[in-house]
ZADO-1210 file (C-alpha; in nm, 4 decimals, padded with zeros to 6 digits):
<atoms>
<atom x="-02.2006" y="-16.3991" z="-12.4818" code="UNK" pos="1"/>
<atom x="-02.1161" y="-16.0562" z="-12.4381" code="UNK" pos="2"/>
<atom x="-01.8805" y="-16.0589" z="-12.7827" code="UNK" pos="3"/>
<atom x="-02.2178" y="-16.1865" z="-12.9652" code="UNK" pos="4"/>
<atom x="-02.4171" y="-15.8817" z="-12.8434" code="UNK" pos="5"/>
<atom x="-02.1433" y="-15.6648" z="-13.0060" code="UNK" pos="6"/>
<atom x="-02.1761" y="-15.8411" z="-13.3569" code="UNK" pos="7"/>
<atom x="-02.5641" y="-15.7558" z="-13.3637" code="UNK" pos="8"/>
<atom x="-02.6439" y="-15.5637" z="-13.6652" code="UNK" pos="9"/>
<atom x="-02.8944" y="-15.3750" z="-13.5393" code="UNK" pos="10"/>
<atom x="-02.8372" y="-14.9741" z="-13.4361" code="UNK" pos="11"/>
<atom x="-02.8064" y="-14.9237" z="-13.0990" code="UNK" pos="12"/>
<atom x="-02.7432" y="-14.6182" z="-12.8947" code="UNK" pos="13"/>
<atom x="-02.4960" y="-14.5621" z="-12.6248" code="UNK" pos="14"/>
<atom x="-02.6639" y="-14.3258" z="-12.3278" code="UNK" pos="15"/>
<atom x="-02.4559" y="-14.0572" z="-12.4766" code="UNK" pos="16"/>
<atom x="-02.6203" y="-14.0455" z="-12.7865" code="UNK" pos="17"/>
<atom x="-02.9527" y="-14.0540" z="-12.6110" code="UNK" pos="18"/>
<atom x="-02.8715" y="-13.7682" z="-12.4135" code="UNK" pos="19"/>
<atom x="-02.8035" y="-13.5919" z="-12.7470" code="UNK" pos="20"/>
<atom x="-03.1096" y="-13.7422" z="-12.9079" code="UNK" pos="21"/>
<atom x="-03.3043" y="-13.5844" z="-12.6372" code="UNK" pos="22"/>
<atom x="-03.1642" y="-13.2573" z="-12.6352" code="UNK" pos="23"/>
<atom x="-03.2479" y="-13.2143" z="-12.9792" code="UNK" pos="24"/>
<atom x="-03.5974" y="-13.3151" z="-13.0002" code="UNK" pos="25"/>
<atom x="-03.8494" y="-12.9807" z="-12.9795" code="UNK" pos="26"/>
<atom x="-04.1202" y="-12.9102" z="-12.6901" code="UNK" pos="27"/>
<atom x="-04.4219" y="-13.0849" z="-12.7218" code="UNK" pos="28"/>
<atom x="-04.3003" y="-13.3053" z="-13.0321" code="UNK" pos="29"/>
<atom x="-04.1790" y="-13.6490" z="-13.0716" code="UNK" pos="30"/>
<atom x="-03.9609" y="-13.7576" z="-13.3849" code="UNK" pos="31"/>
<atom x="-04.0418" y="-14.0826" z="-13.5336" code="UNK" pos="32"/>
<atom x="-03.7765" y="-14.1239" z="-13.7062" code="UNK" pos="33"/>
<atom x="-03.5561" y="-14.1314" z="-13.3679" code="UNK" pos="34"/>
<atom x="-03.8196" y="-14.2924" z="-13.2246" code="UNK" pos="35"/>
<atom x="-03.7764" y="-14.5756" z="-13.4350" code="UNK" pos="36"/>
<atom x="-03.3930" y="-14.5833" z="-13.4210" code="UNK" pos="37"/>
<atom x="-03.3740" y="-14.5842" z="-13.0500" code="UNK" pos="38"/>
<atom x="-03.3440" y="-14.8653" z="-12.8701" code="UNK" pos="39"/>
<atom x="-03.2463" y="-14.9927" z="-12.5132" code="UNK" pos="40"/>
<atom x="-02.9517" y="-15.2396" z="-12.4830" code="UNK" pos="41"/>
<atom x="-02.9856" y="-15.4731" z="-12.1406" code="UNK" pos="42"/>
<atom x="-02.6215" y="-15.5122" z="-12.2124" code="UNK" pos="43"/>
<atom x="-02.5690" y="-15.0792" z="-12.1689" code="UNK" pos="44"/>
<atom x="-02.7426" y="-15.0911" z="-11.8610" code="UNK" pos="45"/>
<atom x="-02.5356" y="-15.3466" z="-11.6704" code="UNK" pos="46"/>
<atom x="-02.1953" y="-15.2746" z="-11.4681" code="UNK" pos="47"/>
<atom x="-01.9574" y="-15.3460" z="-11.7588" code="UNK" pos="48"/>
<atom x="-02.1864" y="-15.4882" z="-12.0054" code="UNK" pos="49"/>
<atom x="-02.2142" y="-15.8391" z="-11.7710" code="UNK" pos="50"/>
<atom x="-02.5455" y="-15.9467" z="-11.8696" code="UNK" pos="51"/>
<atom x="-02.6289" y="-16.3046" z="-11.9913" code="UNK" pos="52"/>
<atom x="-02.9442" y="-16.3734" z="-12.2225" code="UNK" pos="53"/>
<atom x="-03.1496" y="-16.6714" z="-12.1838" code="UNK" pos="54"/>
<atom x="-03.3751" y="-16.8377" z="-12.3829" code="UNK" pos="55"/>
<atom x="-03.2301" y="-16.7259" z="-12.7670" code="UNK" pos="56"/>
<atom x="-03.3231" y="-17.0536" z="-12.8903" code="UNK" pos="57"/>
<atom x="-03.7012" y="-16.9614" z="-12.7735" code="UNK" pos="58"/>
<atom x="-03.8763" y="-16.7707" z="-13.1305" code="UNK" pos="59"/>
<atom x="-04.2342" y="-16.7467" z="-13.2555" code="UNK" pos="60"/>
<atom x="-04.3468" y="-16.9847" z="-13.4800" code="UNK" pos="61"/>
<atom x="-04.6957" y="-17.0170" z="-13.6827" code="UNK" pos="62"/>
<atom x="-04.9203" y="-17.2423" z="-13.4435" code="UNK" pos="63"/>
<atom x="-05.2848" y="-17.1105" z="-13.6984" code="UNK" pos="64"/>
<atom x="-05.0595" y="-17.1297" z="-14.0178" code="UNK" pos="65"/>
<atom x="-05.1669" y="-16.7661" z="-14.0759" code="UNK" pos="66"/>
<atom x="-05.1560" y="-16.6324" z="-14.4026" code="UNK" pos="67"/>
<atom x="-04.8288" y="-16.4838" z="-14.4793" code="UNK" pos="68"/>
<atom x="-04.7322" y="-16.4998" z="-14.1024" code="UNK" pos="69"/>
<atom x="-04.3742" y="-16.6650" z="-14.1582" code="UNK" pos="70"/>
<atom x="-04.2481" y="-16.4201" z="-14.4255" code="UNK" pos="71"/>
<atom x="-04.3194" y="-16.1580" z="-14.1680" code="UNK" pos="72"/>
<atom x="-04.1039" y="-16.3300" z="-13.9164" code="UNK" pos="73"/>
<atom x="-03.8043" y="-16.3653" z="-14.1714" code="UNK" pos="74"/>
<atom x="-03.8848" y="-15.9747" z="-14.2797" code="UNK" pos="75"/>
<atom x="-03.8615" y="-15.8554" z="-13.9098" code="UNK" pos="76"/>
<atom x="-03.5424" y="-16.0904" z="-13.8286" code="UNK" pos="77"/>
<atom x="-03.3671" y="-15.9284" z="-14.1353" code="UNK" pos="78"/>
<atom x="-03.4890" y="-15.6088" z="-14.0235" code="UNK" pos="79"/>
<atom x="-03.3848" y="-15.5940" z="-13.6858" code="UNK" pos="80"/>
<atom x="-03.1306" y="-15.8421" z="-13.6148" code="UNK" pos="81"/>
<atom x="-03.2925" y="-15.9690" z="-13.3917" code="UNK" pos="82"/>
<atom x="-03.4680" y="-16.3480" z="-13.3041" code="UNK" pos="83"/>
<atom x="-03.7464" y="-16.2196" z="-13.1445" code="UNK" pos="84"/>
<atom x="-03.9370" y="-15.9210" z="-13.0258" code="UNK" pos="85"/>
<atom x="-03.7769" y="-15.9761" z="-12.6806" code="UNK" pos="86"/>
<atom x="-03.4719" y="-16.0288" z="-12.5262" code="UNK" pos="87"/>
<atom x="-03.4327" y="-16.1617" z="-12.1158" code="UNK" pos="88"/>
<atom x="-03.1729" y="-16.2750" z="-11.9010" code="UNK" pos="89"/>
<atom x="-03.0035" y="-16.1896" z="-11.6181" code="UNK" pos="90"/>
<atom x="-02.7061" y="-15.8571" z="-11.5197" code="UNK" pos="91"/>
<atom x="-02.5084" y="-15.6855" z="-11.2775" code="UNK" pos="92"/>
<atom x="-02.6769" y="-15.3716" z="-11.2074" code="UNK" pos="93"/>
<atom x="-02.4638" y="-15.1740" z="-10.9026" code="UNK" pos="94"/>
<atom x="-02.3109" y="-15.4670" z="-10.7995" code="UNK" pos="95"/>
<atom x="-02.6899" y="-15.6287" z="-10.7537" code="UNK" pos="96"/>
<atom x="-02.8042" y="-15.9201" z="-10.9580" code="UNK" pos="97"/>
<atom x="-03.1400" y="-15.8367" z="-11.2067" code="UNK" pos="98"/>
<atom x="-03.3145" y="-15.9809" z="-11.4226" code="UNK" pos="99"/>
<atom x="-03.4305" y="-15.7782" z="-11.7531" code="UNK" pos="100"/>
<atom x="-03.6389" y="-15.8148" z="-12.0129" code="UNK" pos="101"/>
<atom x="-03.6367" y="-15.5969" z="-12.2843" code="UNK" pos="102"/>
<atom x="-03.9088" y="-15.5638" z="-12.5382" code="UNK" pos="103"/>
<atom x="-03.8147" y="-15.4466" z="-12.9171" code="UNK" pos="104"/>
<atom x="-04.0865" y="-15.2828" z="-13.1039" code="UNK" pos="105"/>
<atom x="-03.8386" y="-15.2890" z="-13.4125" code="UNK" pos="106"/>
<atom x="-03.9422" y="-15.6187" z="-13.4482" code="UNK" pos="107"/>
<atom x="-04.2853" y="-15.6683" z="-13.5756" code="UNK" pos="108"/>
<atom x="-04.3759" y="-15.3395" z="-13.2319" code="UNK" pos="109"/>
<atom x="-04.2802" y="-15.5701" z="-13.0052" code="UNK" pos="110"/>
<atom x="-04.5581" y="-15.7743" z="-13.0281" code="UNK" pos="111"/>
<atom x="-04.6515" y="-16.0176" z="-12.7710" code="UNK" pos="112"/>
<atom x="-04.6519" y="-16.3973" z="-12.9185" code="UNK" pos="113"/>
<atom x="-04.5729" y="-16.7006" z="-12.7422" code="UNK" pos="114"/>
<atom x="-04.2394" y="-16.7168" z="-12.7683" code="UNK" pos="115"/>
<atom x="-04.2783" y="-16.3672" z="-12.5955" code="UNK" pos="116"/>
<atom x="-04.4788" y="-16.4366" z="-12.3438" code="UNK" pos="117"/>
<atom x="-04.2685" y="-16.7774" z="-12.2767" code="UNK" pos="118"/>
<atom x="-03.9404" y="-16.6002" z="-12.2084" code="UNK" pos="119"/>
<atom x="-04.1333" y="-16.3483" z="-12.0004" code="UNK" pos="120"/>
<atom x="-04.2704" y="-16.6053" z="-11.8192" code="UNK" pos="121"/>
<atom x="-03.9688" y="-16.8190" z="-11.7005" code="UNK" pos="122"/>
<atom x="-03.7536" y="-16.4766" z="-11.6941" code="UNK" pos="123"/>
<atom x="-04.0189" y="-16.4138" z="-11.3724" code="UNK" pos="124"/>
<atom x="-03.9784" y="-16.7730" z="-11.2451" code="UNK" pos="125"/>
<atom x="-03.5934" y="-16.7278" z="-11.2455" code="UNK" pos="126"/>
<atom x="-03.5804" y="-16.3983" z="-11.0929" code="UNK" pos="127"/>
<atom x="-03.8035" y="-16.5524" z="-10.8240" code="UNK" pos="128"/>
<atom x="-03.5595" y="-16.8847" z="-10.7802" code="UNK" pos="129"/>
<atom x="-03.2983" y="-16.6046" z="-10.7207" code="UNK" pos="130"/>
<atom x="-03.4664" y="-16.3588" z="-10.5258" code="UNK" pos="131"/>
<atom x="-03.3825" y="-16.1000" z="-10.8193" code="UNK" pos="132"/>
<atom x="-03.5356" y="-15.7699" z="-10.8708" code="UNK" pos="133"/>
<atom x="-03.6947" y="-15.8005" z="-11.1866" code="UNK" pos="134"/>
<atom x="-03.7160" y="-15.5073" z="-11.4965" code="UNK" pos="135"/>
<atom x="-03.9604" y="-15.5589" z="-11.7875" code="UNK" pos="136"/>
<atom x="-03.8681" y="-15.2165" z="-12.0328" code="UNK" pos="137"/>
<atom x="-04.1885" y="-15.2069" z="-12.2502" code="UNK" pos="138"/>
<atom x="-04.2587" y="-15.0949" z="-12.5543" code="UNK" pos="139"/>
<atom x="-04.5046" y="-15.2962" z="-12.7950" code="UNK" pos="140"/>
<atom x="-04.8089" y="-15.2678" z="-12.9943" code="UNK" pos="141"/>
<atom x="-05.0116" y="-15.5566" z="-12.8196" code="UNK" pos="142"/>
<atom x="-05.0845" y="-15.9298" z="-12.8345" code="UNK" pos="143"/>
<atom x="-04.9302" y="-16.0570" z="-13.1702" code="UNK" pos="144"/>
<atom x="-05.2889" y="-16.0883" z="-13.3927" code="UNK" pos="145"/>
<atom x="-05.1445" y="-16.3572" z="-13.6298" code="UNK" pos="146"/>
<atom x="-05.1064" y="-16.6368" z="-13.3038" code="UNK" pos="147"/>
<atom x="-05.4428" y="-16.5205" z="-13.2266" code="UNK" pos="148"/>
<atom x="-05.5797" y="-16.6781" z="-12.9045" code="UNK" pos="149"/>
<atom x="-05.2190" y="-16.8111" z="-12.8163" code="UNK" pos="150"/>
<atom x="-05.0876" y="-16.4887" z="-12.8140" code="UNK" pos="151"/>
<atom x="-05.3623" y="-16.3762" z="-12.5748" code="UNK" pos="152"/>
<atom x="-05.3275" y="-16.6238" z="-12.3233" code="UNK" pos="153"/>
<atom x="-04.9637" y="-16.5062" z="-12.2775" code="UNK" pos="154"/>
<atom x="-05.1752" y="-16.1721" z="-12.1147" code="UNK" pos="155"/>
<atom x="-05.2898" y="-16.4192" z="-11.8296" code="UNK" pos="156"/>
<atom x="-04.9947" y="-16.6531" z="-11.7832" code="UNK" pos="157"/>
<atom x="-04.7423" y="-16.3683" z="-11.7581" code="UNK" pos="158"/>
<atom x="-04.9290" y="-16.1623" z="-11.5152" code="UNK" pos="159"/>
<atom x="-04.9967" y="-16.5189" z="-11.3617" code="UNK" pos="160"/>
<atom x="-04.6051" y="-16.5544" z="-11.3071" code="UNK" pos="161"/>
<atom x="-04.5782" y="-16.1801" z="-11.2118" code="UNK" pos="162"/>
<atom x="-04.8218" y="-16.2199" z="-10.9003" code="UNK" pos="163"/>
<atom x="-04.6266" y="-16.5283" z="-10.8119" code="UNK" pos="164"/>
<atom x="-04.3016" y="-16.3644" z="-10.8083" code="UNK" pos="165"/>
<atom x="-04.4627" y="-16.0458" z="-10.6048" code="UNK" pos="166"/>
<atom x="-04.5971" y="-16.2749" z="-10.3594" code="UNK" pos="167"/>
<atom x="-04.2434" y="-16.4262" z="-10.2887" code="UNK" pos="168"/>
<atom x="-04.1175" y="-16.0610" z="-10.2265" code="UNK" pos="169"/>
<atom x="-04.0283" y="-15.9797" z="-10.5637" code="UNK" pos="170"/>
<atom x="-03.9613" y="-15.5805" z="-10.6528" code="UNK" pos="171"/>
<atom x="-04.1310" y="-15.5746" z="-10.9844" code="UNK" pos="172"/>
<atom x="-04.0041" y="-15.2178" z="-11.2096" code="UNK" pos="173"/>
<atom x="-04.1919" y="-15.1386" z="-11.4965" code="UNK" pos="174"/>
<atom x="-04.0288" y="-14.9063" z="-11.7602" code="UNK" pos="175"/>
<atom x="-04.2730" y="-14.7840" z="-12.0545" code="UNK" pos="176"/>
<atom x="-04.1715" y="-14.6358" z="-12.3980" code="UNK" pos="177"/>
<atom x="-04.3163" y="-14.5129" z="-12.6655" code="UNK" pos="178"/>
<atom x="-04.5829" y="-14.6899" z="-12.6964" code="UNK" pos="179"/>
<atom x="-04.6910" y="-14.9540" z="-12.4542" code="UNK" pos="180"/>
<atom x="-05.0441" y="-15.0202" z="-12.5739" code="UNK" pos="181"/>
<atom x="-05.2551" y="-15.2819" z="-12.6456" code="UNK" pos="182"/>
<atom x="-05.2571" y="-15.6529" z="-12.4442" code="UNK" pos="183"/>
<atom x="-04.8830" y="-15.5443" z="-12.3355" code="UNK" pos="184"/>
<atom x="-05.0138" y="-15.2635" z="-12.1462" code="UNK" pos="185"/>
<atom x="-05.3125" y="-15.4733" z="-12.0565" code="UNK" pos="186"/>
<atom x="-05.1588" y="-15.7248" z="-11.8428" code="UNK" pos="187"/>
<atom x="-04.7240" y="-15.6953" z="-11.7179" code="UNK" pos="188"/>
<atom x="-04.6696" y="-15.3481" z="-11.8420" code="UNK" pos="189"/>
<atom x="-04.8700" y="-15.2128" z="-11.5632" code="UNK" pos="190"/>
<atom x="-04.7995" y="-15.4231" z="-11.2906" code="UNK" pos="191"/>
<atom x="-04.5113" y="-15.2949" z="-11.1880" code="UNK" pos="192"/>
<atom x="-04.4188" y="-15.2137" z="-10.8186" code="UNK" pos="193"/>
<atom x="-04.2630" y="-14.9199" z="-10.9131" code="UNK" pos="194"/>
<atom x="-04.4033" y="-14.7684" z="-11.2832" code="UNK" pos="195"/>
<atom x="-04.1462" y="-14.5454" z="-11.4803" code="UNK" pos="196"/>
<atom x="-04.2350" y="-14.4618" z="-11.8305" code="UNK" pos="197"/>
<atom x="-04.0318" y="-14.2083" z="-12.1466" code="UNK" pos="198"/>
<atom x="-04.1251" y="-13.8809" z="-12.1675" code="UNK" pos="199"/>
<atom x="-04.4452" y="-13.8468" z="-12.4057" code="UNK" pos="200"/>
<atom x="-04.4834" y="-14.2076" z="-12.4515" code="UNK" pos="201"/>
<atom x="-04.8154" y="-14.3611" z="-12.5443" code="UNK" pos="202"/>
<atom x="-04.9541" y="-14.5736" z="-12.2733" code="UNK" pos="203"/>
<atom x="-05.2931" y="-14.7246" z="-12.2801" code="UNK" pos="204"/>
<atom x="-05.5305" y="-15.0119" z="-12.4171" code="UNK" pos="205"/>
<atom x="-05.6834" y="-14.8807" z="-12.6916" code="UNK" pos="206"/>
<atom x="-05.5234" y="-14.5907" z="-12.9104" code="UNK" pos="207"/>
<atom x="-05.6729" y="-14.1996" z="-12.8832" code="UNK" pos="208"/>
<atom x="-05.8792" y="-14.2200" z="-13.2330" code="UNK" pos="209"/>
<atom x="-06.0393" y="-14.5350" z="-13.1865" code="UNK" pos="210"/>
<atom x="-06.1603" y="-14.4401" z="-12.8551" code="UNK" pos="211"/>
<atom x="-06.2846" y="-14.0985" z="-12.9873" code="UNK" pos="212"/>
<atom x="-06.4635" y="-14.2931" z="-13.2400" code="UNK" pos="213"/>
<atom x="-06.5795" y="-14.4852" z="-12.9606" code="UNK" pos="214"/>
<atom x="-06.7664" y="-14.2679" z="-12.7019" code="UNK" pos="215"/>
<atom x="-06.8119" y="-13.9772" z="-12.9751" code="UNK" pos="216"/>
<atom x="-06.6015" y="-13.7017" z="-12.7949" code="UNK" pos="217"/>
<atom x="-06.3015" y="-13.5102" z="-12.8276" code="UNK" pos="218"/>
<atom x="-06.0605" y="-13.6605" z="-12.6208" code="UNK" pos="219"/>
<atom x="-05.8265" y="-13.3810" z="-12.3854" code="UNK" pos="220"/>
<atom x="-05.5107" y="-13.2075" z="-12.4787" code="UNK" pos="221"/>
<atom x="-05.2133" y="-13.5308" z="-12.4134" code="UNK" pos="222"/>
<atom x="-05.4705" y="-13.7945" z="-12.3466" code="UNK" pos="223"/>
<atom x="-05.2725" y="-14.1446" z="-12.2494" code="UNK" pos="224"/>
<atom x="-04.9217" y="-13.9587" z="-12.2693" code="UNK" pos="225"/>
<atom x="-04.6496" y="-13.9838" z="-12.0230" code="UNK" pos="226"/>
<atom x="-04.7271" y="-13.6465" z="-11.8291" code="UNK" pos="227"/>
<atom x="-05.1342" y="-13.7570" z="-11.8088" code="UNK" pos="228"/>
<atom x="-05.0262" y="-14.1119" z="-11.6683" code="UNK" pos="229"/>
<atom x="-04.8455" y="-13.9484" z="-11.3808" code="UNK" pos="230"/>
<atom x="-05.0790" y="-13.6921" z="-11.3105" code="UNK" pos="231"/>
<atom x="-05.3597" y="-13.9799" z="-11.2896" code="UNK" pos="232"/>
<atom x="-05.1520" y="-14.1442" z="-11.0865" code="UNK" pos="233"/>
<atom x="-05.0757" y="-14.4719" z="-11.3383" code="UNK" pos="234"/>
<atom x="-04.7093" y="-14.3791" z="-11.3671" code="UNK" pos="235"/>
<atom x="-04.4842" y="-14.2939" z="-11.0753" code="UNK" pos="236"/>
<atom x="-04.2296" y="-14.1431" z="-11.2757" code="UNK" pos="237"/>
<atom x="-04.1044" y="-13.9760" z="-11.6261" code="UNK" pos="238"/>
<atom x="-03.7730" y="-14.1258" z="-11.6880" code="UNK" pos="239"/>
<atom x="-03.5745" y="-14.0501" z="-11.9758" code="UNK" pos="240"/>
<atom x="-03.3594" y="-14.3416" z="-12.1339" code="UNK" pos="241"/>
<atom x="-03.0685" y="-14.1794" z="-12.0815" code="UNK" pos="242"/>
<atom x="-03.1431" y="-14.1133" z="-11.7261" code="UNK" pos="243"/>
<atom x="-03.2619" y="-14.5046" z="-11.6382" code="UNK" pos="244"/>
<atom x="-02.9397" y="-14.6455" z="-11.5243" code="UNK" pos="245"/>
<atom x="-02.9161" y="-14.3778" z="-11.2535" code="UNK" pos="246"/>
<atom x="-03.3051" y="-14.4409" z="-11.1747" code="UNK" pos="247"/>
<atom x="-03.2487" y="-14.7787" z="-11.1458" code="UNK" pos="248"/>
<atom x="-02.9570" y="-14.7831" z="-10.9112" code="UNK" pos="249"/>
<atom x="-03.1142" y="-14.5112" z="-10.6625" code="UNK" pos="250"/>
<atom x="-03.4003" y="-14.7769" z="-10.6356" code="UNK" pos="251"/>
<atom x="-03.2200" y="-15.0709" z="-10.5939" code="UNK" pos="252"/>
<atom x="-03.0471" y="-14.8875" z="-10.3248" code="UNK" pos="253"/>
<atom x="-03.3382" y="-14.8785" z="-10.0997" code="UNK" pos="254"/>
<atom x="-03.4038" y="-15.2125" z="-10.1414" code="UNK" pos="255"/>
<atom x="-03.2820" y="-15.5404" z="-09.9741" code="UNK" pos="256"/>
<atom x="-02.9596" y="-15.6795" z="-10.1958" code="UNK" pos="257"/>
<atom x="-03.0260" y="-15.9953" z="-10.3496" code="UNK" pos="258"/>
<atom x="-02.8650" y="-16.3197" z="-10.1491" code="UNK" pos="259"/>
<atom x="-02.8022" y="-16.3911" z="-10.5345" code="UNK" pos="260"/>
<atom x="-02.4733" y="-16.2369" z="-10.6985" code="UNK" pos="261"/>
<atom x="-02.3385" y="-16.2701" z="-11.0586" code="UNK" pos="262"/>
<atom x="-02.0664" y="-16.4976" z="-10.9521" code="UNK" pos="263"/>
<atom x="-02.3196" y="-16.7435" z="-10.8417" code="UNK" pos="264"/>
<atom x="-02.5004" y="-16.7037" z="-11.1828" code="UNK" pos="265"/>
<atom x="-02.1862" y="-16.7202" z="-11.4036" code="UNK" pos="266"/>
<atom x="-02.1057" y="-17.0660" z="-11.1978" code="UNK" pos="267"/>
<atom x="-02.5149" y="-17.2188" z="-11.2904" code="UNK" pos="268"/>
<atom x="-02.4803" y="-17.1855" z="-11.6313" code="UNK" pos="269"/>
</atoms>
């Protein structure tokens, strides 16, 4: 598994290069271009790269046979290397068993279809089953509008399976990049226990100009970024990619260790 994560074609960064990334970006700027090129790797974040996807075989289809919907599926797959605009499974994070889901807004922004909300879905179930700590790293543009009600529904089932898992003790950590808008941030963005997010990411439902538009005022000075999320107490904490690993392991360190380990998991394939 591990040797089919390194044949990807798709450009990702090791947490050196993010540190580098960030230190060159200005004060009070983002760079789309980088922003685009970034991307987390579940694999990066584990102790020694032991993480092991599930549900590969799980990709959108076309359930309204929308108009042109399927060539945008091929385009994004060639694009991004990528299946889907998610990838789950289960790592070794300090030692502790997680499971991790990874939304990829290089594919089609990480739109939520199905397929998306599926693997998010039994992702939850399975970290419950295990008595996992569970990561969702966000970044997405919404419900997928070409599966139309389908892909809306997902906003119910997986905060559905989220509540579920939170019930049964579950330690639910939310990480939000630039953006996390839309039905995403609508329903298991912002659920999370514990609520990091990127520095200057764009978190909300609806995006600045449309609400502007909306109730006819000027909206204030880093409305639904990063900074404005913490200081209205939405976010618990700016994180920056780079940085995550180390966030993650001081919180798993203060909580209980899964009865679960990754020799238990490699042996229930």
């Amino acid at each position: 598994m591990i040797e089919a994560f390194a044949k990807r074609k798709h450009r990702i960064f090791s947490f050196n290069e993010l540190r580098r990334v960030s230190q060159k970006k200005k004060t009070g700027g983002r760079s789309s271009k980088k922003e685009g090129a970034v991307s987390i790797d579940p694999v990066a974040l584990m102790d020694k790269g032991k993480f092991r996807e599930l549900g590969s075989n799980l990709v959108g289809t076309d359930p309204l046979d929308f108009p042109g919907y399927k060539e945008k599926l091929e385009a994004a797959r060639t694009a991004s290397g990528k299946e889907e605009a998610v990838t789950v499974g289960f790592g070794q994070l300090d030692k502790r068993l997680i499971a991790v889901a990874v939304l990829h807004k290089e594919f089609m922004m990480g739109s939520m279809s199905s397929a998306v909300g599926e693997k998010i879905t039994r992702l939850t179930e399975a970290a419950a089953r295990h008595h996992a700590p569970l990561l969702i790293i966000s970044a997405s543009g919404g419900a997928r509008m070409q599966e139309g009600l389908f892909s809306l529904l997902q906003m119910a089932k997986t905060s559905a399976a989220i509540q579920r898992y939170k019930d049964k003790g579950g330690l639910y950590i939310s990480y939000l990049m630039h953006p996390t808008t839309g039905g995403v941030s609508a329903s298991f963005a912002m659920l999370g226990d514990i609520i990091l997010a990127e520095p200057d990411a764009l978190i909300g439902f609806a995006g600045p100009r449309v609400i502007e538009q909306t109730i006819g005022e000027k909206l204030p000075e880093g409305f639904q970024r990063s900074a404005f999320q913490v200081e209205h107490g939405f976010v618990d904490r700016i994180v920056k990619p780079e940085d995550l690993r180390e966030e993650l392991v001081t919180i798993l360190k203060l909580h209980p260790i899964t009865s679960f380990k990754w020799a238990d998991l490699q042996e229930n394939k």
